[in-house]
DOMARDREN-237917 format. One record per residue (C-alpha): residue in three letters; x negated, y negated, z. Coordinates in steps of 0.05 Angstrom, whole numbers. Layout:
# DOMARDREN-237917
SITE  res      c1      c2      c3
SITE  ALA       X       Y       Z
...
***
This chain:
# DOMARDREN-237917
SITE  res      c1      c2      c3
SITE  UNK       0       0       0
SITE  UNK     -53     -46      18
SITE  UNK     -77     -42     -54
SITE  UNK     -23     -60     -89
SITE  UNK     -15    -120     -28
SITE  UNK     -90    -141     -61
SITE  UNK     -69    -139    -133
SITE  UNK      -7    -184    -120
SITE  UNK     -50    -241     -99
SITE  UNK     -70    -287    -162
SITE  UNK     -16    -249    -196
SITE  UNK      12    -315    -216
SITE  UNK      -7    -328    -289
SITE  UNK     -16    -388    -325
SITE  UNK      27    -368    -380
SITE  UNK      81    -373    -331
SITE  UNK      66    -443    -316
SITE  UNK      60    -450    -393
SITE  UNK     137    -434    -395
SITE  UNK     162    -482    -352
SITE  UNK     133    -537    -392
SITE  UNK     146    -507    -457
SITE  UNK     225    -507    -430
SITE  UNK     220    -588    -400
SITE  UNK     189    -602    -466
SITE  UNK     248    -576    -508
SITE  UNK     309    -599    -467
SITE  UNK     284    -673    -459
SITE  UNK     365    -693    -473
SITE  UNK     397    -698    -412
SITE  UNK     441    -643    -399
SITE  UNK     508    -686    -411
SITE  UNK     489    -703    -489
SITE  UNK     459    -629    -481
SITE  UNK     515    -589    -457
SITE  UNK     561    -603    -526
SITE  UNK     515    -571    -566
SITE  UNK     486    -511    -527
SITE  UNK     505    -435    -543
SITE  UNK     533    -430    -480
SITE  UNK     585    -483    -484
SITE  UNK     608    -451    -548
SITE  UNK     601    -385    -510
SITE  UNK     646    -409    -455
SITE  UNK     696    -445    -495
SITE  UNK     705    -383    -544
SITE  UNK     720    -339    -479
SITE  UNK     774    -388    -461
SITE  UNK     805    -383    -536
SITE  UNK     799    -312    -534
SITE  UNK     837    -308    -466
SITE  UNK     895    -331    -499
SITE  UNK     916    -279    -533
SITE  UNK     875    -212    -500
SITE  UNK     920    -244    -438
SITE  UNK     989    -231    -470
SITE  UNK     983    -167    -488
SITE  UNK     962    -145    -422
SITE  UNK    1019    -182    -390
SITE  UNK    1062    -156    -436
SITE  UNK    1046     -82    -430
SITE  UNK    1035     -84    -360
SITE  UNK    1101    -121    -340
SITE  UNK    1136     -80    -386
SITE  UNK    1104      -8    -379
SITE  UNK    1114     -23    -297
SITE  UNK    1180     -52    -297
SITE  UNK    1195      20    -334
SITE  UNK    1149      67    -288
SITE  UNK    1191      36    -222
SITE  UNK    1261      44    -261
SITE  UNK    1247     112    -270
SITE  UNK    1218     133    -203
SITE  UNK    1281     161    -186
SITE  UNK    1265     210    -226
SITE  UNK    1195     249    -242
SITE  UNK    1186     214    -315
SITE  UNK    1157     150    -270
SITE  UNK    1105     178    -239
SITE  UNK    1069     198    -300
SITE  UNK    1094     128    -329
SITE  UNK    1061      92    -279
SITE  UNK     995     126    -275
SITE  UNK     989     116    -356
SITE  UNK    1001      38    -343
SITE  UNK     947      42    -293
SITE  UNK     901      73    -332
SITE  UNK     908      29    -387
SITE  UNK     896     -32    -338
SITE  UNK     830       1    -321
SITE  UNK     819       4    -402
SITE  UNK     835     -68    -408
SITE  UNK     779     -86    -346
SITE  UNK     732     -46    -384
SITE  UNK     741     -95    -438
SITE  UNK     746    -154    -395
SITE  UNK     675    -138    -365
SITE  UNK     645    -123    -432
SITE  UNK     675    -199    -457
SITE  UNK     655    -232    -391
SITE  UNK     573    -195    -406
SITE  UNK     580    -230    -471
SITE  UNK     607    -289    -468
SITE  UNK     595    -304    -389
SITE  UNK     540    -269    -391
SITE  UNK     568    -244    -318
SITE  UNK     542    -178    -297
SITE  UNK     595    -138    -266
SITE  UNK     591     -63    -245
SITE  UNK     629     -13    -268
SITE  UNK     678       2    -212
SITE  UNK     676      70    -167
SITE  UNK     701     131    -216
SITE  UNK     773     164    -198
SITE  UNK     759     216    -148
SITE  UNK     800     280    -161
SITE  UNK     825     331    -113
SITE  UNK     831     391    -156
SITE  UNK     846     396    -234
SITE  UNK     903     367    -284
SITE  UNK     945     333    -304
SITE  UNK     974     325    -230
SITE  UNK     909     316    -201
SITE  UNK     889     256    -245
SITE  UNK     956     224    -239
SITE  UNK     955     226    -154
SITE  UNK     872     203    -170
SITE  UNK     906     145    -209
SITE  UNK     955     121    -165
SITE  UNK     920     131    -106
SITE  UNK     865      90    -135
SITE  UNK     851       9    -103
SITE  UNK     809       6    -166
SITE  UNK     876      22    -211
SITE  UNK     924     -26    -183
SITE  UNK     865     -74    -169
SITE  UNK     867     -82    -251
SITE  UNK     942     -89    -259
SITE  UNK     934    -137    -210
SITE  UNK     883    -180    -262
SITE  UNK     926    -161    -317
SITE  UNK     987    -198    -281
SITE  UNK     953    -251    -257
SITE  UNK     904    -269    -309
SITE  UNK     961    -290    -354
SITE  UNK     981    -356    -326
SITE  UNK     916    -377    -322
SITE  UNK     906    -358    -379
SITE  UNK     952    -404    -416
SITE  UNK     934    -462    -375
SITE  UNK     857    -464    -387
SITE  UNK     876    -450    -461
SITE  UNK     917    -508    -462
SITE  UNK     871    -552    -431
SITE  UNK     802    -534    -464
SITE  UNK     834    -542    -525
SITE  UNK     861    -607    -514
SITE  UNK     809    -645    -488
SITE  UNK     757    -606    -545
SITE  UNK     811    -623    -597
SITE  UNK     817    -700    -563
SITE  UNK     743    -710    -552
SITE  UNK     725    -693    -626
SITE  UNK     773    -731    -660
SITE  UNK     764    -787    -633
SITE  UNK     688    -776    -634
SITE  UNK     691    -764    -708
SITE  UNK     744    -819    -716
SITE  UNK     701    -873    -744
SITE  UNK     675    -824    -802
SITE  UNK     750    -806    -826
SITE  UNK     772    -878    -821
SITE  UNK     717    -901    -868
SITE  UNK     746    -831    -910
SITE  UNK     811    -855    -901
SITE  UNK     817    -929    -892
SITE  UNK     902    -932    -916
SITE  UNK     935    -852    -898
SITE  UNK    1001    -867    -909
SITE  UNK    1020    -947    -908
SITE  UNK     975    -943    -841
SITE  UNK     919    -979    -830
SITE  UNK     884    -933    -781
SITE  UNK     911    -895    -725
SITE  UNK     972    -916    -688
SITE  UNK     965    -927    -613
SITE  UNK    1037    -962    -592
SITE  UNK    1094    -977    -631
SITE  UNK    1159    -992    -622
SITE  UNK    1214   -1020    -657
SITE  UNK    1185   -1091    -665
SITE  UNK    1111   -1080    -645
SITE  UNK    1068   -1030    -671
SITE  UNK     982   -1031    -645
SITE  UNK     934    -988    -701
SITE  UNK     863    -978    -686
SITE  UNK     836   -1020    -742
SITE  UNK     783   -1065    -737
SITE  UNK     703   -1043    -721
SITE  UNK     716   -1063    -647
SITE  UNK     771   -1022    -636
SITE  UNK     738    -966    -681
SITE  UNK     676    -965    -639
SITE  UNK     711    -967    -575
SITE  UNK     751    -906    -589
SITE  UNK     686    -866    -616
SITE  UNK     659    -883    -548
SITE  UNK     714    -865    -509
SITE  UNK     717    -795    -559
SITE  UNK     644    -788    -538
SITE  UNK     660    -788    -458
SITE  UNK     716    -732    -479
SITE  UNK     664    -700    -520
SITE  UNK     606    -703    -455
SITE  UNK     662    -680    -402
SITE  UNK     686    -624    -444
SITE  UNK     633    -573    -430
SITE  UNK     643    -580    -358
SITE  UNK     714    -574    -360
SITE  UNK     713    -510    -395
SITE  UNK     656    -489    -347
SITE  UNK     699    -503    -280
SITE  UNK     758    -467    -314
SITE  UNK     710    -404    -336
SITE  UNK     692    -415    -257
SITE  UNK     755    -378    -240
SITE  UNK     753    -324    -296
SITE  UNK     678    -303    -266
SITE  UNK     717    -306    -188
SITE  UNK     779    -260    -215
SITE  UNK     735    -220    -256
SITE  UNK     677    -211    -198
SITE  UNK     734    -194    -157
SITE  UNK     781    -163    -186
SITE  UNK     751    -124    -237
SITE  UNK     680    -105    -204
SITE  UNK     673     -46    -141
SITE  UNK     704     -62     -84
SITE  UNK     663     -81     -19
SITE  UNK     677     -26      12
SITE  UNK     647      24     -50
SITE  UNK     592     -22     -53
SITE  UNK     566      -6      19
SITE  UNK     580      64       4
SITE  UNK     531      56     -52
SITE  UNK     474      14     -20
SITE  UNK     481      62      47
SITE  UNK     473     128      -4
SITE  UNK     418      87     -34
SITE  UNK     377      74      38
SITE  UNK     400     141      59
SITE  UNK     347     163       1
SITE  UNK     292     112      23
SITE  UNK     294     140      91
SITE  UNK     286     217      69
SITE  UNK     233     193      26
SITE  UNK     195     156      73
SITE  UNK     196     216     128
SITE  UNK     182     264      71
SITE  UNK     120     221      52
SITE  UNK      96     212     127
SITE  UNK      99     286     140
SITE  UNK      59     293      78
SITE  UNK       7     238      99
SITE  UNK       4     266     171
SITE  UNK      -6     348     143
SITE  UNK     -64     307     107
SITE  UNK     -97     275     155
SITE  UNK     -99     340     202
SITE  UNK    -124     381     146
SITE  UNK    -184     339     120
SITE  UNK    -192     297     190
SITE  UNK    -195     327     248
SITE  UNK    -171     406     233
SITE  UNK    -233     399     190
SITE  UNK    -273     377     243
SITE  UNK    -250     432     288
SITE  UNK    -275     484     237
SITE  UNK    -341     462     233
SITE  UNK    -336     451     301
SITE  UNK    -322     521     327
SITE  UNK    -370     548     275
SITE  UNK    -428     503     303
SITE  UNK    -409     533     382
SITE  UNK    -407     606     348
SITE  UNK    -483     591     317
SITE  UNK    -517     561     375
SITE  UNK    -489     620     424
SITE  UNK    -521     667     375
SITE  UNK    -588     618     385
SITE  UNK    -576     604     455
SITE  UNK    -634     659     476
SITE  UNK    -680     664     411
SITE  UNK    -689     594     400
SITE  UNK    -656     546     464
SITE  UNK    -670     489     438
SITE  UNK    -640     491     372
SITE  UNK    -583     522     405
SITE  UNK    -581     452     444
SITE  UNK    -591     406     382
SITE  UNK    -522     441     358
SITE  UNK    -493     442     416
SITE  UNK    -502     369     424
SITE  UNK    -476     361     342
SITE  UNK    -408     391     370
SITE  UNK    -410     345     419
SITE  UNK    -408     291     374
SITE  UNK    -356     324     322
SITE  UNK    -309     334     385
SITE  UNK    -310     263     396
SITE  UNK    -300     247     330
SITE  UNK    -245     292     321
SITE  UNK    -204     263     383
SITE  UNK    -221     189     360
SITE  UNK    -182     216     300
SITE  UNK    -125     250     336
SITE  UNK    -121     185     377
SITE  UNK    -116     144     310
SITE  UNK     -65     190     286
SITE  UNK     -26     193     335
SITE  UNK     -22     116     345
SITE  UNK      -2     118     262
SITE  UNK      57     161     287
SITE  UNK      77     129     346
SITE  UNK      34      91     397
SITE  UNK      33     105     474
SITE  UNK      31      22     491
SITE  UNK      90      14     443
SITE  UNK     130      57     488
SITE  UNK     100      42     553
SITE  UNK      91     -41     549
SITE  UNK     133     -58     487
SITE  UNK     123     -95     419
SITE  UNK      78    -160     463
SITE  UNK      30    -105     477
SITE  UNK      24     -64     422
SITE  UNK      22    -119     376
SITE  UNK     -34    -159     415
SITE  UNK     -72     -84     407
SITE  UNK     -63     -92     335
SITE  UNK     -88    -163     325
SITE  UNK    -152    -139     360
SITE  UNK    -166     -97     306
SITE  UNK    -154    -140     249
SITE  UNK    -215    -168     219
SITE  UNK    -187    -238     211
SITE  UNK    -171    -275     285
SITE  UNK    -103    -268     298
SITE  UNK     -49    -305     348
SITE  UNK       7    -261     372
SITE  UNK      68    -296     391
SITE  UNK     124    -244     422
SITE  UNK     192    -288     454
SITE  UNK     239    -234     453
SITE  UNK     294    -233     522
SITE  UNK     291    -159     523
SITE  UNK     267     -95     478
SITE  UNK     301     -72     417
SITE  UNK     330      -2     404
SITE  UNK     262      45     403
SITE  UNK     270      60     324
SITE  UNK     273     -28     308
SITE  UNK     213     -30     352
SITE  UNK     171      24     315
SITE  UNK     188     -12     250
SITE  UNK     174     -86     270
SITE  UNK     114     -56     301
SITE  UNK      95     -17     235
SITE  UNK     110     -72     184
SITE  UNK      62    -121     227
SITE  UNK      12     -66     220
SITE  UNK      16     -61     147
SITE  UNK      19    -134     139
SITE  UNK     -48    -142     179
SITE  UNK     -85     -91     149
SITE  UNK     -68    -122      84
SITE  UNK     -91    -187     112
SITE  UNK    -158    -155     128
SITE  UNK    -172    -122      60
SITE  UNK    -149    -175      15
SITE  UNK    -132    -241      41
SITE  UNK    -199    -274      50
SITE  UNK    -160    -307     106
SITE  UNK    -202    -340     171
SITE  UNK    -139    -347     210
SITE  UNK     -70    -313     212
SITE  UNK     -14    -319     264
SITE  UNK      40    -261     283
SITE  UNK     108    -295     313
SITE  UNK     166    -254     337
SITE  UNK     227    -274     363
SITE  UNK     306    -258     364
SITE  UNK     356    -304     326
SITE  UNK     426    -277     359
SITE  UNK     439    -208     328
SITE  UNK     376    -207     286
SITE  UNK     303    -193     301
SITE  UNK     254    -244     264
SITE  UNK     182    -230     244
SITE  UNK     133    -271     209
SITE  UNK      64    -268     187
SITE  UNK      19    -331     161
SITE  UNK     -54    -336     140
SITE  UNK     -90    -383      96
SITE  UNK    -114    -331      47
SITE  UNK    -117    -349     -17
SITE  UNK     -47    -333     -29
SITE  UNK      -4    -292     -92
SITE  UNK      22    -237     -53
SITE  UNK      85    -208    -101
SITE  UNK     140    -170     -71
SITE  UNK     152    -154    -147
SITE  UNK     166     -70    -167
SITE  UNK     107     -23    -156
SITE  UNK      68     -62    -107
SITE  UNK      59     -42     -29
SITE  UNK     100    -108      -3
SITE  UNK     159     -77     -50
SITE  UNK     154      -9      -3
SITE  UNK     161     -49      54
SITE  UNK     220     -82      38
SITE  UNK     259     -18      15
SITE  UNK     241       3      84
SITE  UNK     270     -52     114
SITE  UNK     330     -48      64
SITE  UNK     331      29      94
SITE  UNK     362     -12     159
SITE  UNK     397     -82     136
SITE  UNK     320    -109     135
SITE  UNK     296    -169      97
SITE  UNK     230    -178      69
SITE  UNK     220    -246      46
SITE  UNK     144    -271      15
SITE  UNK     129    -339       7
SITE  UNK      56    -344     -19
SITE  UNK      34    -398     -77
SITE  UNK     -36    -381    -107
SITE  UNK     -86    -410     -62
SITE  UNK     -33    -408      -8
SITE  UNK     -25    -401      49
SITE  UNK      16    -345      47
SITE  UNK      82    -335      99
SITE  UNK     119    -268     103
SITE  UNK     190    -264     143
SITE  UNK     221    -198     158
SITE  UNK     289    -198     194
SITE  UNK     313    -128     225
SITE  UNK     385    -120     264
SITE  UNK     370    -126     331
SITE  UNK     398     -65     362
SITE  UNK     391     -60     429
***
């Protein structure tokens, strides 16, 4: 992990940087004389036309198809009425979602599947109807209609408004006389009648066309603002499938993560110290065979083992403070973070304000995400300072970790900081990195306090 920790710093590329200036360079309109002419004004606008009519026929067919599905329930023939209309609602979200990835460009999941109890025809309708997802659509489909019609008729009056009068000088110099008129009428009555006429007038209405041109684009955009809302809503997973899905999802961190310890742990027995043991015993077995032809030697190796047994319970000691340590237990995270600072190469200040301990399993990972955090710090930092705070902010355990390395840590896929924050994820955890290239670099990890 610490590797990937090292890469990530100076992973900020000038190309990047490039970018940016390449995009302030081209839009140096401001965005109201922009915003009529972008893609996704046109974008927008075309989802509102479309609206129209997509809305219609699914307020028509749903209206209809369950007006006739709750007539019949007195009889059997609604049941299977009903689930059809609900089916076809979900078919009309699908297409919704695709329309709103185009033209919104909003991202929307697919919704949970229909989960069947058995096989059929009876099966799937009872799946259907039992569904949130199902009546969650006809829901959209009824709903969407009114609003519907009224952004339609709005967008396309004010686009129809600002544009002709925008354009309105360049078809009165086409058109000076249409009809006995001298321009376009403005108030008339039966004695008085007002035409827009003369250059004044002409300009002032282009101007005004202009405003209605400008304001267009973020009309259209406020009224897509509820289409995204009913779509996001109505349309995506629900929250409560959602949290199915992300707990499934940190379910699988967490097996991984044990599966991987065990495998480091096996590892570190088997080449560390179980090696040492070996040689160990083999050593004792050679100098009691010495011991009375040749005393010394037998002493020289007997002094050797002495060493490797030292060695080998320095190692147990290290590996069992990777698993859990004995001060993190006994004296808390104050402690056993202070005893981790000491070993970092790079001076540290530990700062622990916590009213009580956490649940034992928060503890162990605040206590092992510092440890990662400073190791990195030590390998690839090139800090001369760093500084540990920990405190509690109401129902949530806060962690941060500064130094004035030289910065470009990336929490991006693939690098160690990324498996820290699925670990965190694994428990409602937040890993959040703040470090510009020459930094200085500030991590923040927030666990649930659990108590």
């Amino acid at each position: 992990m610490a590797t990937e920790y090292g890469q990530g710093y100076g992973s900020h590329s000038g190309p990047g940087f490039r970018g940016a200036g390449a995009d302030e360079r081209r839009h140096r309109l401001p965005a109201p004389l922009r915003a009529p002419i972008e893609a996704r004004s046109w974008r927008e606008f075309g989802y509102v036309m479309l609206s129209f009519p997509i809305s219609v026929v699914m307020f028509t067919f749903t209206v209809t198809m369950f007006s006739l599905g709750a007539g019949l329930l007195i009889t059997f023939v609604g049941v299977p009425v009903l689930a059809a209309t609900l089916a076809s609602c979900r078919g009309f979200g699908s297409l919704e979602r695709a329309r709103a990835r185009a033209l919104l460009r909003l991202e929307v999941a697919e919704p949970e599947p229909l989960r069947m109890k058995g096989h059929g025809a009876l099966a799937w309708m009872g799946a259907v109807l039992k569904s949130g997802t199902s009546w969650r659509h006809l829901l959209y489909a009824v709903l969407h209609f009114p609003w519907a019609v009224f952004s339609f008729v709005v967008a396309l009056n004010v686009w129809a408004y600002g544009w002709a009068l925008l354009t309105y000088p360049l078809w009165f110099w086409i058109f000076p006389m249409y009809g006995g008129q001298g321009g376009l009428q403005l108030y008339g009555d039966g004695t008085h009648s007002i035409y827009l006429d003369n250059p004044f007038e002409v300009t002032v209405t282009a101007l005004v066309g202009l405003l209605f041109t400008m304001a267009t684009p973020w009309i259209v955009r406020a009224l897509t603002t509820v289409d995204r809302l009913m779509v996001h809503g109505l349309l995506g997973p629900s929250k409560l499938a959602t949290r199915v899905v992300e707990l499934e999802s940190d379910r699988g961190v967490v097996v991984d993560t044990a599966a991987a310890d065990l495998r480091r742990i096996e590892r570190d027995l088997h080449d560390g110290a179980q090696a040492r043991l070996v040689n160990l015993a083999m050593g004792l077995g050679l100098a009691k065979e010495k011991l009375t032809e040749d005393p010394q030697a037998a002493a020289r190796m007997v002094d050797e083992a002495h060493g490797e047994v030292k060695t080998a319970l320095q190692e147990l000691r290290d590996l069992a403070r990777g698993i859990h340590p004995a001060v993190l237990t006994d004296r808390g995270l104050d402690a056993a973070l202070s005893a981790v600072a000491s070993r970092c190469t790079v001076p540290v200040q530990v700062e622990v304000d916590l009213p009580s301990r956490p649940a034992p399993a928060i503890e162990g990972i605040a206590y092992f995400t510092v440890s990662e955090l400073l190791q990195n710090i030590s390998k690839h930092s090139r800090a001369t300072v760093a500084m540990v705070d920990v405190w509690r902010v109401e129902n949530r355990l806060m962690i941060q970790v500064t130094d004035n390395g030289v910065g470009g840590a990336d929490v991006s896929g693939g690098s160690g900081l990324a498996g820290l924050a699925e670990r965190l994820d694994a428990v409602d955890g937040i890993l959040v990195v703040d470090s510009p290239v020459a930094g200085p670099t500030r991590i923040t990890a927030e666990l649930p306090w659990r108590g």
